[in-house]
N, C-alpha and C positions, 0 to 999 in steps of 0.2 A: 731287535727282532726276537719275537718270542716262537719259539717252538711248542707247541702246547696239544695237548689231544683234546678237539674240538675248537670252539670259537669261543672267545669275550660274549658272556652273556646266553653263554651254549656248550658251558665245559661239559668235559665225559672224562673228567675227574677231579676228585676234591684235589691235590696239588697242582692240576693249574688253573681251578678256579681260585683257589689261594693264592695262588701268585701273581692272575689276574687284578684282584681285591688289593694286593700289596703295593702291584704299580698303582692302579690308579690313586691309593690310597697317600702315596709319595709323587703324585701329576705326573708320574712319566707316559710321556709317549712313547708309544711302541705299536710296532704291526707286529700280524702274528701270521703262521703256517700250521695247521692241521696235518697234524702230523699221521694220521689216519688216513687223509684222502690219500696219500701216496707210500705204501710199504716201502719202495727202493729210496726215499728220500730216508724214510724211519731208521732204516736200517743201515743206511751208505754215512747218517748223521751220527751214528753213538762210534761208527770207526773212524771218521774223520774227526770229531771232537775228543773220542777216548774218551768218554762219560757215557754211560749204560743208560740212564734213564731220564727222562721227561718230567714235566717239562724242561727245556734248555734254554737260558737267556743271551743274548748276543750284544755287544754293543760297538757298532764301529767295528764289524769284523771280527773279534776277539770272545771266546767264549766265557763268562762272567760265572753261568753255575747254575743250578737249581734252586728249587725252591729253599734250603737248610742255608746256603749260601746271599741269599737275595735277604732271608731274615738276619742275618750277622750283620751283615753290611747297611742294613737300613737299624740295626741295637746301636750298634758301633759309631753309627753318623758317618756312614762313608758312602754312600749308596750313591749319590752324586758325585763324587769323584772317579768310582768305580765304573761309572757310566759315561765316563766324560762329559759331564753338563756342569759345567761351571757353573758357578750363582751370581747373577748379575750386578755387576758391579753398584753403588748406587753411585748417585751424581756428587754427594758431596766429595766420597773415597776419588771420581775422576777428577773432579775441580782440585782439590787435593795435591793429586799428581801432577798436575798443568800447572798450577802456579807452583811449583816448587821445581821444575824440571831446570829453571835458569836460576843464576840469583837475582837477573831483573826481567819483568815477565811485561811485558805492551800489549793489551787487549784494546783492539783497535775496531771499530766498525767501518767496513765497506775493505775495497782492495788495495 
């Protein structure tokens, strides 16, 4: 969840139209909150997070950072991890682990 002042495609300001730009630029999905339409949220959200400024990134509940923090993490190659989105495994890495789970492995069709 993005915390951002205005909407994707409607920022009302250049950091979080930049960190709009950055997610989609790394496919993440994300929803967002306008942090504008409602003051008591703006303000009830920099004391419950302890971070001053906007935009805020959330992931799974836990506060990730703003925009200086979103750019490290996507230099660094961590930005998926950070975000908890694993990277899908491909089939040969699972076929992989299935035949090698026993030392003698029976791939049998029907029940």
């Amino acid at each position: 969840m993005l915390f951002m002042k205005g909407a994707p495609a409607a920022e009302k300001c250049g950091f979080s139209r930049q960190i709009v730009s950055l997610l989609e630029e790394n496919g993440v999905k994300f929803g967002t909150f306008d942090i504008l339409s409602d003051e008591e949220v703006r303000q009830g959200l920099k004391t419950y997070s302890k971070w001053p400024t906007y935009p805020q990134l959330y992931s799974k509940g836990k506060l990730i950072g703003g925009l200086d923090i979103l750019k490290e993490l996507i230099e660094n190659g961590e930005l998926k991890e950070a975000l908890g989105l694993a990277e899908e495994e491909s089939l040969d890495a699972r076929l992989g682990k299935l035949i090698n789970r026993e030392p003698v492995m029976l791939f049998m069709k029907g029940a």
